[in-house]
Each structure stands twice: as structure tokens, then as C-alpha cells.
N, C-alpha and C positions, 0 to 999 in steps of 0.2 A: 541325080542325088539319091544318095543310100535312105529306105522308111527302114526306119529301127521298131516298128509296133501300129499295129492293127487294130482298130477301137472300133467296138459298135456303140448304137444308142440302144438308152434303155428300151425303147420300143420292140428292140432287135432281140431282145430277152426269150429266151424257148417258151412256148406255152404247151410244154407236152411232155414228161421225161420220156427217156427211152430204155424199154426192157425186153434186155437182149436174149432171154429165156424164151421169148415168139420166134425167135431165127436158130435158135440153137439144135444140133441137129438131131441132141437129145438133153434135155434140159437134167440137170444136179435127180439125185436122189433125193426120196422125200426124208426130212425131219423126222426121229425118234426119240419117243419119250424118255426123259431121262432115268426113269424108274422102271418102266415095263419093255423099255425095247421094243416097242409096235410102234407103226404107223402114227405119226404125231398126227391130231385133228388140231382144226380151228379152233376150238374151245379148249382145247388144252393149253393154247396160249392166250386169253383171256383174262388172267391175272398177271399177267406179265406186261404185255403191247396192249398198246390203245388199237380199238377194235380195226379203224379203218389204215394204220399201217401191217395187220394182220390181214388182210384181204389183199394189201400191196405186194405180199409175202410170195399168197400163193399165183397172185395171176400170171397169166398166161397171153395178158393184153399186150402188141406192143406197143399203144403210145397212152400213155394215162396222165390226165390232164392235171396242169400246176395251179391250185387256187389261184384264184385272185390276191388274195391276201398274203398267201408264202412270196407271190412274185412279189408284188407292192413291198416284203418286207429284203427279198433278193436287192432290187433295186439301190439299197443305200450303197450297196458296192459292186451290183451287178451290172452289165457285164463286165468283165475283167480283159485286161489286154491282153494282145497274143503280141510278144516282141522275136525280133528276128537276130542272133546273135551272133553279127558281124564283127564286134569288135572281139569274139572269143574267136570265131573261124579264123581271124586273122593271126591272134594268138596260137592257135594249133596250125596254122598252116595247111589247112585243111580243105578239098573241093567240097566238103561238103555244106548245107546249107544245112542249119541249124536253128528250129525255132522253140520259144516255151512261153507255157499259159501259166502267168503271173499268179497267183490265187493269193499269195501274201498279202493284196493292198484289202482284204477283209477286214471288220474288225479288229479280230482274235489273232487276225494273219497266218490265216489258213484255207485248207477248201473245206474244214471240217463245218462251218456255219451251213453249208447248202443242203445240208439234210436238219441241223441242227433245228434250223427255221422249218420244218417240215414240220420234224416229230411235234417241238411244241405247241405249232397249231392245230395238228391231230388231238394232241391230251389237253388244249385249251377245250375246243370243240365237243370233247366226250365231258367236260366239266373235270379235268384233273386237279388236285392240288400241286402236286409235283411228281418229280423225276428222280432215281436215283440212276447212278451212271460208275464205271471205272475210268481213269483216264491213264495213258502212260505217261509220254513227256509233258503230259499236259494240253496238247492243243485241243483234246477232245473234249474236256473237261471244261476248258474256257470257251468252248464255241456252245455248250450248250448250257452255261452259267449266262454267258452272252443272251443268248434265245430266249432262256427261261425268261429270263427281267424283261425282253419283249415283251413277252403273252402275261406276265403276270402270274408267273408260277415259281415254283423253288424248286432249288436242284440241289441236293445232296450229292458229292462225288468222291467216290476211293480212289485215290491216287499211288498207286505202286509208290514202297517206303524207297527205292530209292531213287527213283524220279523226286519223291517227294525233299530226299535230302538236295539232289543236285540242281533243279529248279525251283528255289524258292519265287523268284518272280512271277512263274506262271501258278505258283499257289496265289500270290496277290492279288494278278488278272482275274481269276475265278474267284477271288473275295469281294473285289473291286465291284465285279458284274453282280453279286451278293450269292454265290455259289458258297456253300457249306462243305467246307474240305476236309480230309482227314487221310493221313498214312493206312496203306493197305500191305498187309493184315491187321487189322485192328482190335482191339475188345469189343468195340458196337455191336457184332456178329458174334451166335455161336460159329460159322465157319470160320472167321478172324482169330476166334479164338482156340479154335482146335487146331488148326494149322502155327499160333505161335505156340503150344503148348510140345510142340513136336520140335520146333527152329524157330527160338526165341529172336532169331539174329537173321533171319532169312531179308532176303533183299527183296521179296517179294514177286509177283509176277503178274501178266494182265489176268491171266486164267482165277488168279486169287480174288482179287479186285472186283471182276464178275460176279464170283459167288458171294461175296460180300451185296455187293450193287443189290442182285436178286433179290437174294433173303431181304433186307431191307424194304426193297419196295412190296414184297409180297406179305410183309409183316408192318407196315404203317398205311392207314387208313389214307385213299385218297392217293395212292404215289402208285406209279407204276415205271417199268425198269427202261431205260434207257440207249443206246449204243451206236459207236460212231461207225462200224464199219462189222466187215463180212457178211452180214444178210442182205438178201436179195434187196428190201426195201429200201434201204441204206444205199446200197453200188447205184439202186434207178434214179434214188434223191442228187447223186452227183453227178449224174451223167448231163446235167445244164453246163457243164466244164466241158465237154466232148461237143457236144450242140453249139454252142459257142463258137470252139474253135473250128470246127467245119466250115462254117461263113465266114472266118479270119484268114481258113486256108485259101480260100476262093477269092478273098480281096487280094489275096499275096499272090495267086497265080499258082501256085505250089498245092500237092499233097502228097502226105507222107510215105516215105517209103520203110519205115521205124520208127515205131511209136514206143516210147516207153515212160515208166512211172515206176516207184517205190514200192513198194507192197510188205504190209505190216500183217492188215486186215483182207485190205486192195481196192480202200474204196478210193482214193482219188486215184490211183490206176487205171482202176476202172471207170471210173466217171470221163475222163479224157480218153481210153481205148475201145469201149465197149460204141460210141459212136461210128466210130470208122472201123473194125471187128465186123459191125453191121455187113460192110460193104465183100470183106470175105468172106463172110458166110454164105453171100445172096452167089457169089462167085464173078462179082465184078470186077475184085481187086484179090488175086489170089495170090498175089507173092507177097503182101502186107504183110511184117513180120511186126509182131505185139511182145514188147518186154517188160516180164513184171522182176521186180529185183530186190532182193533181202539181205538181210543181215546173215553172215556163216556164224552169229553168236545164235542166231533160231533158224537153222533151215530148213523149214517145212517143207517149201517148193523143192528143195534140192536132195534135201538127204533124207525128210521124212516119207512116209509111206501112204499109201493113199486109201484108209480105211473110216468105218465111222467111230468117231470119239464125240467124246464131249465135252460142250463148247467150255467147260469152265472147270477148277481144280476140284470143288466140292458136290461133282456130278448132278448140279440143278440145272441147267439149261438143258435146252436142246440137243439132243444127239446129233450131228453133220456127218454125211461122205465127203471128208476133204483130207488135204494132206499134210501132216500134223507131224510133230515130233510127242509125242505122249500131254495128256491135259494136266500132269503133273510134274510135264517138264521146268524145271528154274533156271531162266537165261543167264548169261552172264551178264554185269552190269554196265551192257556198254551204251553209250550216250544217245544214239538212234530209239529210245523207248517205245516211242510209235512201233515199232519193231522187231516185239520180243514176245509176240501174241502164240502161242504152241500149235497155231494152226491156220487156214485159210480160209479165205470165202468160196463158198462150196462152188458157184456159176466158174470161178477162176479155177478150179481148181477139174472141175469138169473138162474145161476147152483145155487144160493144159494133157491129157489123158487123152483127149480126139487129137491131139496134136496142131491146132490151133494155135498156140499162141506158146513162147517162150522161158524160162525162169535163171536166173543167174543171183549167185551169191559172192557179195564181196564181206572184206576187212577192213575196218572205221578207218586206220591209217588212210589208206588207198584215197578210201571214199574221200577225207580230207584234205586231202592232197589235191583232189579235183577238185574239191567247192572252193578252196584256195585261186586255183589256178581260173575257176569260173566268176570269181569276185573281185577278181585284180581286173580283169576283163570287161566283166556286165556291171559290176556295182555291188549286184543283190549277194548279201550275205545267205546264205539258207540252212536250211534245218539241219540235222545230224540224218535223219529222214529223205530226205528230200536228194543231200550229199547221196546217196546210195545209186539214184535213177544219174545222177552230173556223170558219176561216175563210169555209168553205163555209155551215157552219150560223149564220153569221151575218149573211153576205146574202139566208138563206133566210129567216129570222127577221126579217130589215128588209123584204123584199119582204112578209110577211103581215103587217107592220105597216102599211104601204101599201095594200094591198087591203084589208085587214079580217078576213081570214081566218085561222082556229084550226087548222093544219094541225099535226100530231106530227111533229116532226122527230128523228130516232133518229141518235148518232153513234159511233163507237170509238174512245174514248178511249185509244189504243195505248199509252201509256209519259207515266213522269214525265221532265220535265227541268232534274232536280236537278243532270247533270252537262254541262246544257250552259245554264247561267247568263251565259258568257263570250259569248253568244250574243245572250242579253238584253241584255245589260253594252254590245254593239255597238249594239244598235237605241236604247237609250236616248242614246244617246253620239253618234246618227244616224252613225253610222259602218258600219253594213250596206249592203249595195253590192245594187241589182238590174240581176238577168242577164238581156238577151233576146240570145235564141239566134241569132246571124247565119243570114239565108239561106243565104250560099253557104258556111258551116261546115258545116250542115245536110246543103246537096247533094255537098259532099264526102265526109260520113262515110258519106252512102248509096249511093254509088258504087261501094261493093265487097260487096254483098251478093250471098250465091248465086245461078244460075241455077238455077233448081228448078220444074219444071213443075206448075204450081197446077190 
């Protein structure tokens, strides 16, 4: 008799993330200030991060232990199942075996809570009042609107204006949790407000959102700034997804021979690959092939260049070696939001330069058409996000029905997308629009990045 999913007990829960910067064969470039262009120190980011995710930042530990407390708050929905997706391999006619780590049945219904509960235990612990954050489609915003009301803090969050028009529900969810929402660019912010004084009608962007986020927490008493994915501390807070499913694959007898995930930021990417990444680095499993997968409305992994920019539109964060399409590039408005960030997380974007680990870009159509073809199948409805990585494991799954080959293909199912139907409701209505990214848009938004000697 066929097991459709793979359950631990909470007991089974990791007590230790895992950071893949200890095996890497040469870890990211360091962080530059976003005004001087030197060497970012610890103290430079002190007004921004609570001190002891600042320390998570820089180490060089790989296993750094999970309070007690973040687990105990993991627990309401941790661990997450690992299901095996037989009645879709049967749909594609496929030898291959195909499994995904559920993250949906969270709160927020996402994997973004797993750090979310991190950071606010952090800024409980140093005595914060709150958080300020950007979110795009939302999930990020509701997992740490979610968290905050845990610890007892408030969370202020920019919401990209046209996320903000197309998900109204995930503004509610973030109200619901008592998260403080607002359209990004805004008037709250001189940056909000210097960017709409130039594009009164801009649709916004995460880069925007960011500088907005900053300025805010570094300008109200008691808050300090927020963020669901690209930093180091972030990709280690999810890697309790990858830990998880390592002892899911062991219960199933199976492991992967193709891992992939989504990548916006690349934190649940990362949190589900950087586990078993582990394993080709040490050179136990050297043909493991790791796919991260984006939007061709922002493709950083694919068409952008691999220099250092800055992480945000109004040049206050941090400077990153990652691979970027310009930090004043403005995506097109397509429904994957999670997914329109102008650049990468630096660790991801290192292994993809050592030739470690893969990147591929699709078109929301496409992508649809698979979460379609994967929801007729499994049930699970999923994100516009999330559709991007379906997609990927479904040309993998066609290719080994081609060859003839039985290959494990392993994916992260990062969030439901219960709240973004209207999305579906387009593609069926063939009314979803796909974006290819002009050249000379391209060379424009990469025209203004730092001069920084590599």
C-alpha cells in the first residue's frame, strides 16, 4: 500500500540550525557600508538588527543552537510533513519519484514564520518595542505580524502598492495578527516620498519597501528593522525545513537526486537545500544537483551580473556581492511578488559562481499551468511563488519520462495560495500577461551600481 507523507514528532524538531558558510569552500563577500563603501563592522549594523541576529550574521559556526523558546513557539505547527507525490507522478506518467515539504499548514501558511519566530524572540530579549519590515505578496509581512503578537511587540510593514492593490486579504491577515500596514511608497518616509515625487504611479518595488522599512525603524524610538529572507541569519533560521526533511527522506528510503525551491530572496530555497548542499560540499554526494528558480519578470540569477549593489532603492542598507538586476530596477507587476526583489542572497549567489548549485528562470503562464496540473493531482492549491519551483519539478519529471530514468526529485512547497485565487481566476481567463525583461531596461538599472573593488 502506497504512504502519501512522512510525519515526525514534535520531539524530532532540530535543535541546532545549520550554517552552510562552515562548508562553503569560500564563504560570500564581506557587507559594505552603504555610504562609505568599506568593510561593513558589527556596529554598523546596531541600529538596524538586534544585536544577537547580528552575531548570527557574521558566524562562521556550523551548527548554532534553537532556544528553547523559538522551538516551543516552532512546535504549534512544527514539524511539517514531507508527502510523496504519487497521484501527480501518475498524472505525468513519470519514473520519477517526486517528493515536497508542505510549509503551508503554518499559521500564515508559509515557511516564512520560521525565522519570523526567531527574529522576535531576538528583539523581545534585547527589550524591543517593535519591528518594521517590507513585505511583497504578503507572506512576509503576515509571518512576522503573526510572531510579533507572539512576543508582544508591533510590527509596522511596507507593503509593495501593487501587492498591496492585488492582495487585499493578506493585508487583513497582517491586521488580523495587529500588524500596521501601509502601501509602499508611501508619504511616512522621506525615501516614500522622494521616489513618489519622481513616479507618482509607480507600482512600487521590494528595494522601495526596504528603504522605507529602514528609515522608519531607525527613526522611531525602540523599533529596529526587520526581513524575511537573503541574509545569512534568515537562510540559517530556515534551514529547520531541510533538517526536517533529511529524516523524512530516511523514513521514505529515498534521497534526492534534485532539489529545488523558488527563489525570490532564497530563503525557503535555501532552508530545504542548504541541508543536503551540506552533503556536496563534504563530497559525499557529488552529483546533487540544487535548483533555485525565479521570475524572468526579475532575473537576477539568470540575466543579472554578479557585483556588489545595494540591498535597497534609497542606498540605506547594506552593500551585498550578489547577483542583481540594478537596486533601482522596477519589476513588472507580475503575481509571484515574493519574487521581484532586484537581487539575491549573497551565500546563494556565491555557490552559484563556484558552480555548486543551479538557477533557471520561467513565465507566470508556464508556471500556472503547472500549479494547475499539480492541484488537480495533490489537492494543494499553491502560491504564484511557490508555482515557479512546480514548475521546475515538472520539466524534471518530463525529462526522466523521456530518458527513462527514476530520479528523486525533492521540492519546497513554501505557502498555500488561498489568497491569491485572483491570480488563478487571470490565467484561466488567459488574461495573465508575460514579462521579458528589456535589454536596455536591464542596462539601465545596472548603471548605477557601486564602485567597489572585488
Amino acid at each position: 500500500m502506497s504512504q502519501y507523507k512522512y510525519v515526525l514528532q514534535e520531539k524530532d524538531l532540530p535543535t541546532h540550525w545549520y550554517n552552510i558558510l562552515a562548508d562553503m569552500k569560500q564563504p560570500p563577500p564581506p557587507f559594505r557600508h552603504p555610504a562609505t563603501l568599506e568593510i561593513l563592522q558589527p556596529d554598523d549594523l546596531m541600529p538596524v538588527f538586534p544585536e544577537a541576529l547580528i552575531k548570527q550574521e557574521m558566524s562562521l559556526e556550523r551548527w548554532i543552537e534553537i532556544p528553547h523558546e523559538v522551538r516551543d513557539a516552532l512546535k504549534m505547527w512544527r514539524p511539517t510533513p514531507l508527502h510523496r507525490a504519487i497521484r501527480w507522478e501518475k498524472a505525468l506518467d513519470t519514473p520519477a519519484r517526486i517528493y515536497y515539504k508542505w510549509e503551508g499548514v503554518s499559521p500564515p501558511g508559509s515557511h516564512k514564520p520560521n525565522t519570523a519566530v526567531a527574529q522576535c524572540y531576538y528583539g523581545k530579549q534585547e527589550g524591543l518595542k517593535g519591528f518594521a519590515t517590507e513585505t511583497g505578496a504578503g507572506q512576509w509581512g503576515s509571518a512576522l505580524s503573526f510572531a510579533a503578537q507572539m512576543f508582544g511587540l508591533e510590527c509596522k510593514v511596507f507593503m509593495v502598492a501593487i501587492s498591496y492593490q492585488q492582495k487585499p486579504y493578506r493585508r487583513i491577515a497582517m491586521e488580523t495578527w495587529g500588524g500596521a500596514v501601509v502601501a509602499s511608497p508611501s508619504t511616512m518616509t522621506k525615501a516614500g516620498r522622494d521616489i513618489l515625487a519622481v513616479d507618482p504611479e509607480t507600482p512600487g518595488s521590494l528595494g522601495m519597501a526596504i528603504s522605507e522599512a529602514i528609515e522608519y525603524a531607525v527613526t522611531h524610538d525602540g523599533f529596529k528593522y526587520s526581513l524575511g529572507s537573503v541574509v545569512n541569519f534568515v537562510l540559517l533560521h530556515q534551514t529547520v525545513v531541510g533538517l526536517e526533511t533529511r529524516e523524512q527522506m530516511e523514513m521514505a528510503g529515498d534521497y534526492p537526486d534534485i532539489i529545488i525551491g523558488c527563489a525570490g530572496g532564497g530563503s525557503n530555497a535555501a532552508g530545504l537545500i542548504y541541508p543536503f548542499l551540506k552533503d556536496k560540499l563534504d563530497g559525499s554526494r557529488p552529483q546533487l544537483r540544487a535548483i533555485f528558480v525565479e521570475s524572468t519578470a526579475c532575473p537576477s540569477m539568470t540575466r543579472g551580473i554578479y557585483a556588489y549593489d545595494w540591498g535597497d532603492t534609497a542606498k540605506t542598507g547594506p552593500v551585498a556581492m550578489m547577483h542583481t538586476v540594478g537596486h533601482g530596477f522596477v519589476p513588472a507587476p507580475v503575481h509571484a511578488g515574493g519574487l521581484r526583489y532586484h537581487g539575491m542572497a549573497p551565500s546563494i549567489c556565491a555557490l552559484l559562481e563556484q558552480g555548486e548549485v543551479e538557477s533557471r528562470a520561467y513565465h507566470q503562464n508556464t508556471c500556472f499551468e503547472a500549479a494547475v496540473s499539480f492541484a488537480r493531482a495533490e489537492g494543494f492549491i499553491v502560491a504564484p511563488e511557490t508555482a515557479h519551483a512546480v514548475k521546475a519539478v515538472y520539466d524534471e519529471a518530463v525529462a526522466c519520462k523521456e530518458s527513462g530514468e527514476s530520479k528523486v526529485i525533492l521540492f519546497n512547497n513554501s505557502g498555500h495560495g488561498h489568497f491569491d485565487l485572483a491570480a488563478y481566476d487571470a490565467f484561466f481567463r488567459k488574461d495573465l500577461s508575460d514579462y521579458e525583461l528589456e535589454e536596455d531596461k536591464l542596462r539601465q538599472a545596472l548603471a548605477d551600481l557601486p564602485s567597489v573593488p572585488v
